[in-house]
VOZAKOL-160240 format. One record per residue (C-alpha): residue in three letters; x negated, y, z negated. Coordinates in steps of 0.1 Angstrom, whole numbers, plus 5000, padded with zeros to 4 digits. Last residue first. Example, Ala and Ser with C-alpha at 12.3 -4.5 7.8 and 13.67 -1.06 7.14 Angstrom:
# VOZAKOL-160240
<node><res>SER</res><east>4863</east><north>4989</north><up>4929</up></node>
<node><res>ALA</res><east>4877</east><north>4955</north><up>4922</up></node>
This chain:
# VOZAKOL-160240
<node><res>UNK</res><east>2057</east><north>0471</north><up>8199</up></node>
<node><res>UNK</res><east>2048</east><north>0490</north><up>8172</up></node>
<node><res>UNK</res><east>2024</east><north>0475</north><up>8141</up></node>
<node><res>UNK</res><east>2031</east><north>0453</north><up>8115</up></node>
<node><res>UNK</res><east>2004</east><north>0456</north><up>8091</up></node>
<node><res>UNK</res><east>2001</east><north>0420</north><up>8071</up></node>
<node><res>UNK</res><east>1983</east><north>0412</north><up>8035</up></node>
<node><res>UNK</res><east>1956</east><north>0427</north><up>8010</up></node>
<node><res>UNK</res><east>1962</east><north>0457</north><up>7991</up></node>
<node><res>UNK</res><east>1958</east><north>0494</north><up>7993</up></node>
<node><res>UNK</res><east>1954</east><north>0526</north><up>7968</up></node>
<node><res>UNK</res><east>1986</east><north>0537</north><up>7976</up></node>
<node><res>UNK</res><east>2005</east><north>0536</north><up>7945</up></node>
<node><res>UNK</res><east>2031</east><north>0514</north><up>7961</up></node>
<node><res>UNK</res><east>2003</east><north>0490</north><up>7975</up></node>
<node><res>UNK</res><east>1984</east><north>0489</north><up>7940</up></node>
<node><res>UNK</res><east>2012</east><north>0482</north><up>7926</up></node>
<node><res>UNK</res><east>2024</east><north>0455</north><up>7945</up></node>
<node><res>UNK</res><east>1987</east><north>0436</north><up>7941</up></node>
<node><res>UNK</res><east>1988</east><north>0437</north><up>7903</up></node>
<node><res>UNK</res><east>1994</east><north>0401</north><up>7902</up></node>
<node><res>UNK</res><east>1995</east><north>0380</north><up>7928</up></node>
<node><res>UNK</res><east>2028</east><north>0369</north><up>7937</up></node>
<node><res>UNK</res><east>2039</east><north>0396</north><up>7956</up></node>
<node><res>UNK</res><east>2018</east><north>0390</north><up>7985</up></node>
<node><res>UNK</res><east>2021</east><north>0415</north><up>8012</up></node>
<node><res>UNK</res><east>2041</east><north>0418</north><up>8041</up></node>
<node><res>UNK</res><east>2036</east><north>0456</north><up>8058</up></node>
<node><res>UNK</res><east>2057</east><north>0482</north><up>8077</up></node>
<node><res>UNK</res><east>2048</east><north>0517</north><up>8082</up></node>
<node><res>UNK</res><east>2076</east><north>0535</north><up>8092</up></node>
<node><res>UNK</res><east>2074</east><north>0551</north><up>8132</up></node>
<node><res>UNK</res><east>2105</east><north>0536</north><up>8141</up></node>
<node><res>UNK</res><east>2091</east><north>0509</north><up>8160</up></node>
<node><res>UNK</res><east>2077</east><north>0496</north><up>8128</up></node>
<node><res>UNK</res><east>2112</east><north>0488</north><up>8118</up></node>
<node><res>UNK</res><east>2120</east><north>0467</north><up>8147</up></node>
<node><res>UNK</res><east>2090</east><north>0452</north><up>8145</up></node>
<node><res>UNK</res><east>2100</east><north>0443</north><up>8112</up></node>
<node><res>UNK</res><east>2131</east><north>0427</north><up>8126</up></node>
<node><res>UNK</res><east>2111</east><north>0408</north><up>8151</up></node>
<node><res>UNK</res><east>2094</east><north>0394</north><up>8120</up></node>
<node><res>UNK</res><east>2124</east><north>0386</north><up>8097</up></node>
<node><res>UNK</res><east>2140</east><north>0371</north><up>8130</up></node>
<node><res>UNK</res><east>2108</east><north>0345</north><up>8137</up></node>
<node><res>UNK</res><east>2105</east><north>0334</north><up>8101</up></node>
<node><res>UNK</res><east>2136</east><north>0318</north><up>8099</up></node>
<node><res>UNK</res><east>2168</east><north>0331</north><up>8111</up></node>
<node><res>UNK</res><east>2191</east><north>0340</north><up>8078</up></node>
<node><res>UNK</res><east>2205</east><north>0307</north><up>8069</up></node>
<node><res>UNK</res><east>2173</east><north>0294</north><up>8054</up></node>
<node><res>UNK</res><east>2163</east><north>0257</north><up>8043</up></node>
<node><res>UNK</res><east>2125</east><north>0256</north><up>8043</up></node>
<node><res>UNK</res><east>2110</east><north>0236</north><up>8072</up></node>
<node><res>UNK</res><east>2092</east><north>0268</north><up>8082</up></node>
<node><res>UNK</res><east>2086</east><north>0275</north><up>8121</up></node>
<node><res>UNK</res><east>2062</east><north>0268</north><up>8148</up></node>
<node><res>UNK</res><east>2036</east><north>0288</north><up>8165</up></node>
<node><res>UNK</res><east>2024</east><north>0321</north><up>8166</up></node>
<node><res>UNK</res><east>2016</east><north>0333</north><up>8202</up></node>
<node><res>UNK</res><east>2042</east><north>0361</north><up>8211</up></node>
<node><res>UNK</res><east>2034</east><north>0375</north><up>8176</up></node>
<node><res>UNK</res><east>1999</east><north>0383</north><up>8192</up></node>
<node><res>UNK</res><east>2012</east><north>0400</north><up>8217</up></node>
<node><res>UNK</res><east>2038</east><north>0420</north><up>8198</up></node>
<node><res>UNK</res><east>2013</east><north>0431</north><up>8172</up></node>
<node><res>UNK</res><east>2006</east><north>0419</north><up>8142</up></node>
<node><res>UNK</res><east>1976</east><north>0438</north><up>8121</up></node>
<node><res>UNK</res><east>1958</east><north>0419</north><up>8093</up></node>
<node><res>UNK</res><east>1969</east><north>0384</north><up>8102</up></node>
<node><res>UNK</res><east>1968</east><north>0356</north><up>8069</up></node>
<node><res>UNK</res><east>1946</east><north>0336</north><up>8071</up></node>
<node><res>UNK</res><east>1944</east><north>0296</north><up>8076</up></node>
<node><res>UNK</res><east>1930</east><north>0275</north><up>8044</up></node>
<node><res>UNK</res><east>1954</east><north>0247</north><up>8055</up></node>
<node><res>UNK</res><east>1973</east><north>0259</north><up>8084</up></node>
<node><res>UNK</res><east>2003</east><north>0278</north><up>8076</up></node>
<node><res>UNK</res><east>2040</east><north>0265</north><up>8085</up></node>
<node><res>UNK</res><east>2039</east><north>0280</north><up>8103</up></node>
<node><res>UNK</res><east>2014</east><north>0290</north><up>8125</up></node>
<node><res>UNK</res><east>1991</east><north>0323</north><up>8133</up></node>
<node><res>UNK</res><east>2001</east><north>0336</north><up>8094</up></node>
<node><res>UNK</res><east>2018</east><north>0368</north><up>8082</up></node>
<node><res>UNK</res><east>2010</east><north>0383</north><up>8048</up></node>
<node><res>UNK</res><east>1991</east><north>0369</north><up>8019</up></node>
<node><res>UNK</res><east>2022</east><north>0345</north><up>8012</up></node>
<node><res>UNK</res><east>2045</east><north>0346</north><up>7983</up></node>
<node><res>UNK</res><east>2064</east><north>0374</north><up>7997</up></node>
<node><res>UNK</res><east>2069</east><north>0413</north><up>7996</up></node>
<node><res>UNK</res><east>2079</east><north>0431</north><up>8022</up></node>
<node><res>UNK</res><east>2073</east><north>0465</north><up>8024</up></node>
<node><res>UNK</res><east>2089</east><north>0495</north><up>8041</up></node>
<node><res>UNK</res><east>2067</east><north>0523</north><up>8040</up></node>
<node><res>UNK</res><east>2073</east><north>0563</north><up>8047</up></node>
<node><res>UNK</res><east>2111</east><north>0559</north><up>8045</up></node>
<node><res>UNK</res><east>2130</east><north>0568</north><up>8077</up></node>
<node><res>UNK</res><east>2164</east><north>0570</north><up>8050</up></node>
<node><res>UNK</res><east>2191</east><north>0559</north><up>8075</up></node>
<node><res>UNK</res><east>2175</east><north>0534</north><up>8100</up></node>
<node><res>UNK</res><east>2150</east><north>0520</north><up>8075</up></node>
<node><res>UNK</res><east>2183</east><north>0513</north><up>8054</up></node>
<node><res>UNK</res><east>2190</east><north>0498</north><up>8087</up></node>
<node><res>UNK</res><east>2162</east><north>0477</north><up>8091</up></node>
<node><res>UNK</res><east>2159</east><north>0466</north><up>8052</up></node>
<node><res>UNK</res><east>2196</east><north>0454</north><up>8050</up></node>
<node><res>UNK</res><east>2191</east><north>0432</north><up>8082</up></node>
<node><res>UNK</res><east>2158</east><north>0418</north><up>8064</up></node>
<node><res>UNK</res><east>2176</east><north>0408</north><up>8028</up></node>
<node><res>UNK</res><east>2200</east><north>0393</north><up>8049</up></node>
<node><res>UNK</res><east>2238</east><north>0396</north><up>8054</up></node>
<node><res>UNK</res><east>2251</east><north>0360</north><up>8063</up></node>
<node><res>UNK</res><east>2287</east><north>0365</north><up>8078</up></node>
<node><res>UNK</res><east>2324</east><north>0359</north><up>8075</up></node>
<node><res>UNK</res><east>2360</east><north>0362</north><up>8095</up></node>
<node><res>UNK</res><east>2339</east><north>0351</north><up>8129</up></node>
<node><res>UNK</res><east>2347</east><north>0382</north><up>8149</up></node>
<node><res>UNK</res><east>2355</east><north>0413</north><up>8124</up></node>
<node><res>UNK</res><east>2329</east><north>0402</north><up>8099</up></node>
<node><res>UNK</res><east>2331</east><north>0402</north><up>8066</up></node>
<node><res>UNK</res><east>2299</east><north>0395</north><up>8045</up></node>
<node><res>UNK</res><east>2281</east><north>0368</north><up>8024</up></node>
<node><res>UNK</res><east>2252</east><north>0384</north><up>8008</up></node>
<node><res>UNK</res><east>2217</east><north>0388</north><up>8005</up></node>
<node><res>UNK</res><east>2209</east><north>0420</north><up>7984</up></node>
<node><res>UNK</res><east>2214</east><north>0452</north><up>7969</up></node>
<node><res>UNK</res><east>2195</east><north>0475</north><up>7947</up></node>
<node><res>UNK</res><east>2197</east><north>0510</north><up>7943</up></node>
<node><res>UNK</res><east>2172</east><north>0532</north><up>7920</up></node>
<node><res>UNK</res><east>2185</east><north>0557</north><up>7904</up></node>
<node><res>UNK</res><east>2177</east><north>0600</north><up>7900</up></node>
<node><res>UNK</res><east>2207</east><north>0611</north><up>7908</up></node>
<node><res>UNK</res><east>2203</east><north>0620</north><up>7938</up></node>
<node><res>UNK</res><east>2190</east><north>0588</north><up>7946</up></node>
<node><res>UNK</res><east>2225</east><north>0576</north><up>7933</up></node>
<node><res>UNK</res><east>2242</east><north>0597</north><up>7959</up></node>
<node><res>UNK</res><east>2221</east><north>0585</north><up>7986</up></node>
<node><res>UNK</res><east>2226</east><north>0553</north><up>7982</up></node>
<node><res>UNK</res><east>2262</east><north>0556</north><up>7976</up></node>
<node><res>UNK</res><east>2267</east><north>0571</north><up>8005</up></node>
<node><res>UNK</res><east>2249</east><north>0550</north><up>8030</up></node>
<node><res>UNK</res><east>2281</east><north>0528</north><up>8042</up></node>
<node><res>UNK</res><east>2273</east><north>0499</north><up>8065</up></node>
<node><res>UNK</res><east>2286</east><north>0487</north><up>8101</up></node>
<node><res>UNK</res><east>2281</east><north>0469</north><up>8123</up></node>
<node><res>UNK</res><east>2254</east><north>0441</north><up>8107</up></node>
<node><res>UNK</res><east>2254</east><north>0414</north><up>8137</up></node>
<node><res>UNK</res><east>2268</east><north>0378</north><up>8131</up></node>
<node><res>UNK</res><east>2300</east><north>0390</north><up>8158</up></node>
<node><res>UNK</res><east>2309</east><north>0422</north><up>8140</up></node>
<node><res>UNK</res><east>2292</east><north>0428</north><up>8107</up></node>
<node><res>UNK</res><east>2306</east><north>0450</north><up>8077</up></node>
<node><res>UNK</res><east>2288</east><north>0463</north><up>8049</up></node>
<node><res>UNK</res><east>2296</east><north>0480</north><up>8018</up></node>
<node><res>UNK</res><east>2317</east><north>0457</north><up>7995</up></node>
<node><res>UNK</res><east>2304</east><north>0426</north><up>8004</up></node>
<node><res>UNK</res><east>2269</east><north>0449</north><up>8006</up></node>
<node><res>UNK</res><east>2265</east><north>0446</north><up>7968</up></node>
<node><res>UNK</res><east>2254</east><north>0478</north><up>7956</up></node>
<node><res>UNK</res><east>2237</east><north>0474</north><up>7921</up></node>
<node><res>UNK</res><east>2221</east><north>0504</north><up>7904</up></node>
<node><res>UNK</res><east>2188</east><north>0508</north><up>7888</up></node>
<node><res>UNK</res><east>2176</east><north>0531</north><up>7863</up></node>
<node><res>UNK</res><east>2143</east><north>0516</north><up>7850</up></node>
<node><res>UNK</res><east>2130</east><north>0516</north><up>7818</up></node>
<node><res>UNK</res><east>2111</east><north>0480</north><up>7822</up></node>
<node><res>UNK</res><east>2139</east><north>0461</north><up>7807</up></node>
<node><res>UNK</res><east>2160</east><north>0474</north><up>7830</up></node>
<node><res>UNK</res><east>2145</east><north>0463</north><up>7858</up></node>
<node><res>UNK</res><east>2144</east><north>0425</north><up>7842</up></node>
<node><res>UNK</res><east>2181</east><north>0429</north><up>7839</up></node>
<node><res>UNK</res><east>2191</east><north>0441</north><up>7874</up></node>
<node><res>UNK</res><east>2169</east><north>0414</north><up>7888</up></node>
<node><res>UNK</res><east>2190</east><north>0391</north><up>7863</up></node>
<node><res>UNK</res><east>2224</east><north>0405</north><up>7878</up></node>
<node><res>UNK</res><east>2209</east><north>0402</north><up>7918</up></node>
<node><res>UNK</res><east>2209</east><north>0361</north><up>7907</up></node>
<node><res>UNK</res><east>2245</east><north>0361</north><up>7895</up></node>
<node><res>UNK</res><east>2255</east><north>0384</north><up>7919</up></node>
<node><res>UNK</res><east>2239</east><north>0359</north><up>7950</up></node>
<node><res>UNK</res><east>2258</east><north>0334</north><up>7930</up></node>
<node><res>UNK</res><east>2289</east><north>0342</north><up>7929</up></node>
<node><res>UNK</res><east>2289</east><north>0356</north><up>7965</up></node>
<node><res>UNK</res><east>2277</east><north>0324</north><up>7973</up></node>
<node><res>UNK</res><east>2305</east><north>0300</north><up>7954</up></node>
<node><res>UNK</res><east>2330</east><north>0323</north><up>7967</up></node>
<node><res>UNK</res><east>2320</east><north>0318</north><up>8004</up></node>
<node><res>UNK</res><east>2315</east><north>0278</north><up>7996</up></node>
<node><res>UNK</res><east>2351</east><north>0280</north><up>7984</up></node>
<node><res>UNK</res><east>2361</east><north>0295</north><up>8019</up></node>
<node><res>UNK</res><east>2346</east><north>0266</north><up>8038</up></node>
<node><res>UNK</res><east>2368</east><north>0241</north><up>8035</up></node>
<node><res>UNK</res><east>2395</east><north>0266</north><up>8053</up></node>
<node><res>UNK</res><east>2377</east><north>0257</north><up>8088</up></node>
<node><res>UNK</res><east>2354</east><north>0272</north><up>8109</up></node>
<node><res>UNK</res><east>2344</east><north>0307</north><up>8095</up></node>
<node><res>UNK</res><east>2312</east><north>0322</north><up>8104</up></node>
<node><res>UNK</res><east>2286</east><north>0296</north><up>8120</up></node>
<node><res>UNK</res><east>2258</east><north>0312</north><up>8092</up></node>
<node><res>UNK</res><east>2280</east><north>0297</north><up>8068</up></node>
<node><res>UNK</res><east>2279</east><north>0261</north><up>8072</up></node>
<node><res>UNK</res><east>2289</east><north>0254</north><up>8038</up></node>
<node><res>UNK</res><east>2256</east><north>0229</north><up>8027</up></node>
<node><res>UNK</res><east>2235</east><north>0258</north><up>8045</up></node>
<node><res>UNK</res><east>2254</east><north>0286</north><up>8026</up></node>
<node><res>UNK</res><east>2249</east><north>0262</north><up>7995</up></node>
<node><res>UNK</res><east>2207</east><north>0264</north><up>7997</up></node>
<node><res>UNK</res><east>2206</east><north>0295</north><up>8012</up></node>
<node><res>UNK</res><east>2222</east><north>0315</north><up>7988</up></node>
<node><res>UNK</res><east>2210</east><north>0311</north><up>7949</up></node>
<node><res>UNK</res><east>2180</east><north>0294</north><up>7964</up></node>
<node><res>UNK</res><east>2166</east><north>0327</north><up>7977</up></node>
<node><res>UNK</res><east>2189</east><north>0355</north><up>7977</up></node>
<node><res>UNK</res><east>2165</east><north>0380</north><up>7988</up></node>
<node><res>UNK</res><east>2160</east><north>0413</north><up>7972</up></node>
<node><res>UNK</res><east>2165</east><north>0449</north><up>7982</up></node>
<node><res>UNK</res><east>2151</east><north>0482</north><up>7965</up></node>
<node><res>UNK</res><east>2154</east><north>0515</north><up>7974</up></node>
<node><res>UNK</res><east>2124</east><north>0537</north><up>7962</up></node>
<node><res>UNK</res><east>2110</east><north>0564</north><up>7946</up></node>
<node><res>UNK</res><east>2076</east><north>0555</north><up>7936</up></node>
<node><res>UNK</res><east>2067</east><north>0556</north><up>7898</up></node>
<node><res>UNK</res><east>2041</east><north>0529</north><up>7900</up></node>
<node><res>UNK</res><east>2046</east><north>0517</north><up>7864</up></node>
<node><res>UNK</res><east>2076</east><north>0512</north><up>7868</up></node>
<node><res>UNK</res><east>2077</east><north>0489</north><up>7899</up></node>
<node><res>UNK</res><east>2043</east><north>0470</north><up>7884</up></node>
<node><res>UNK</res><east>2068</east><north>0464</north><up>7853</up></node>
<node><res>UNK</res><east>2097</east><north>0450</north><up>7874</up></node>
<node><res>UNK</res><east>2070</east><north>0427</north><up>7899</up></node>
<node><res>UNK</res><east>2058</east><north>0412</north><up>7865</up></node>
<node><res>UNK</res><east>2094</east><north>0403</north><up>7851</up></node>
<node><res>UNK</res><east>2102</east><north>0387</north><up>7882</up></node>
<node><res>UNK</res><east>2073</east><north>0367</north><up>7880</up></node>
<node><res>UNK</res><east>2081</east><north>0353</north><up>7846</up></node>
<node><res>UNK</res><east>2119</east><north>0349</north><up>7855</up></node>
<node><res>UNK</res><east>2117</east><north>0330</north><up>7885</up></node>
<node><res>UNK</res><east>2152</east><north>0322</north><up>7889</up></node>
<node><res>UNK</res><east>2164</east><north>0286</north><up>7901</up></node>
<node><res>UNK</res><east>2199</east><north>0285</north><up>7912</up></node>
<node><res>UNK</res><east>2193</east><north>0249</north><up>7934</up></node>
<node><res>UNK</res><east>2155</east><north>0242</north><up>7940</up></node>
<node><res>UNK</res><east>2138</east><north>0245</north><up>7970</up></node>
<node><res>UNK</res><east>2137</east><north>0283</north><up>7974</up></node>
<node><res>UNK</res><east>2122</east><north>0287</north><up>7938</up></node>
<node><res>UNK</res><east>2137</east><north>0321</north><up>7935</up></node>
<node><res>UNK</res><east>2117</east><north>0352</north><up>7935</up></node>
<node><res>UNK</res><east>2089</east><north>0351</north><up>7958</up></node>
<node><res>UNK</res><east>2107</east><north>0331</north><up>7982</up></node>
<node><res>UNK</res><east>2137</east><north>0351</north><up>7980</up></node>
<node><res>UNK</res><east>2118</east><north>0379</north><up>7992</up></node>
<node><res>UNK</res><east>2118</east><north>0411</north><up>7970</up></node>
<node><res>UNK</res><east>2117</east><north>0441</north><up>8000</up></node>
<node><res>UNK</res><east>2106</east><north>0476</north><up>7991</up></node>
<node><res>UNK</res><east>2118</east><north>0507</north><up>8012</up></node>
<node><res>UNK</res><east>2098</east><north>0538</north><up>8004</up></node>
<node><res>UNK</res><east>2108</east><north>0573</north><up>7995</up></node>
């Protein structure tokens, strides 16, 4: 079983409203099937989240009854995008199945409570591959939440201890500065010292935490004993190689 991560980055252009990349998405769906690897898939919401939860002030949790059409909007659109993964997955033969976590997962104060792992394991019984998502999400403190790609990957890492959890980007891994030196390099191995000592933080809009959650998330993960990379969806053939184990470029995240 592994645990594979579609960042938002990699398949959304992140700067532009709603804007799916179809042709890369396509690739990543046929390296998937071709690897054969059972996995659980999650995907970022890219622009089709973090572009009107920023505009909405979502990540606060509710403030005022403005808001509550910018929660629709973003469930509509997370769905929307999460529907044309769901296509290009079919395409490719696959079996997947869509688990939004607004219906699955609850937070309590901005933090993920809560989440229910029976329909995950049921359809891997069956033979499917789950996919869910970014998300808008209740929450019994501040009415509403932002439910990352990266909070979904720690505690499905939580439930399932799969042997790799992988994030793929549109970066060669993990980077001493961000946002990334001009012809810098990516990190092999990060480990908590040296994360102590990377340096700024992306201008991109995100809701979720930047670049310095996702990583101390994935530390989280490594701490479990699951090997835990970031690798460089973009370039082709470089997933599948990863999932089929014969090793790719990018980022080992080791144990704290």
């Amino acid at each position: 079983m592994m645990l594979v991560k579609l960042g938002g980055s990699l398949i959304t252009d992140k700067a532009r409203l709603k804007t799916f990349r179809t042709d890369r998405m396509k690739v990543l769906a046929q390296e998937i099937g071709m690897s054969g690897v059972e996995m659980i898939l999650v995907h970022g919401a890219g622009s089709f989240g973090h572009i009107l939860a920023k505009e909405h002030k979502l990540e606060d949790g509710y403030l005022n009854e403005k808001q509550l059409p910018g929660v629709s909007h973003v469930q509509r659109d997370v769905k929307t995008l999460n529907l044309m993964v769901m296509d290009a997955l079919i395409v490719e033969g696959l079996k997947p199945v869509s688990l939004p976590p607004s219906s699955i997962v609850r937070f309590n104060n901005g933090a993920l409570e809560s989440m229910d792992y029976g329909p995950f394991k049921e359809y891997v019984r069956l033979g499917m591959m789950p996919v869910t998502f970014g998300d808008v999400v209740l929450d019994s403190e501040k009415k509403f939440a932002i439910c990352s790609g990266d909070d979904l990957m720690l505690w499905l890492s939580k439930e399932f201890k799969p042997e790799n959890a992988v994030f793929a980007t549109d970066t060669d891994g993990v980077y001493p500065s961000y946002p990334p030196a001009e012809g810098g390099k990516a990190i092999e191995q990060l480990d908590w010292d040296t994360f102590k000592t990377i340096e700024g933080e992306t201008a991109r809009a995100d809701v979720t935490g930047g670049i310095f959650r996702k990583l101390r998330l994935m530390f989280d993960i490594a701490d479990m004993g699951v090997e835990t990379w970031v690798i460089n969806g973009s370039v082709d053939g470089r997933l599948m190689k990863f999932l089929m184990g014969h090793g790719a470029p990018g980022t080992q995240i080791s144990r704290r």
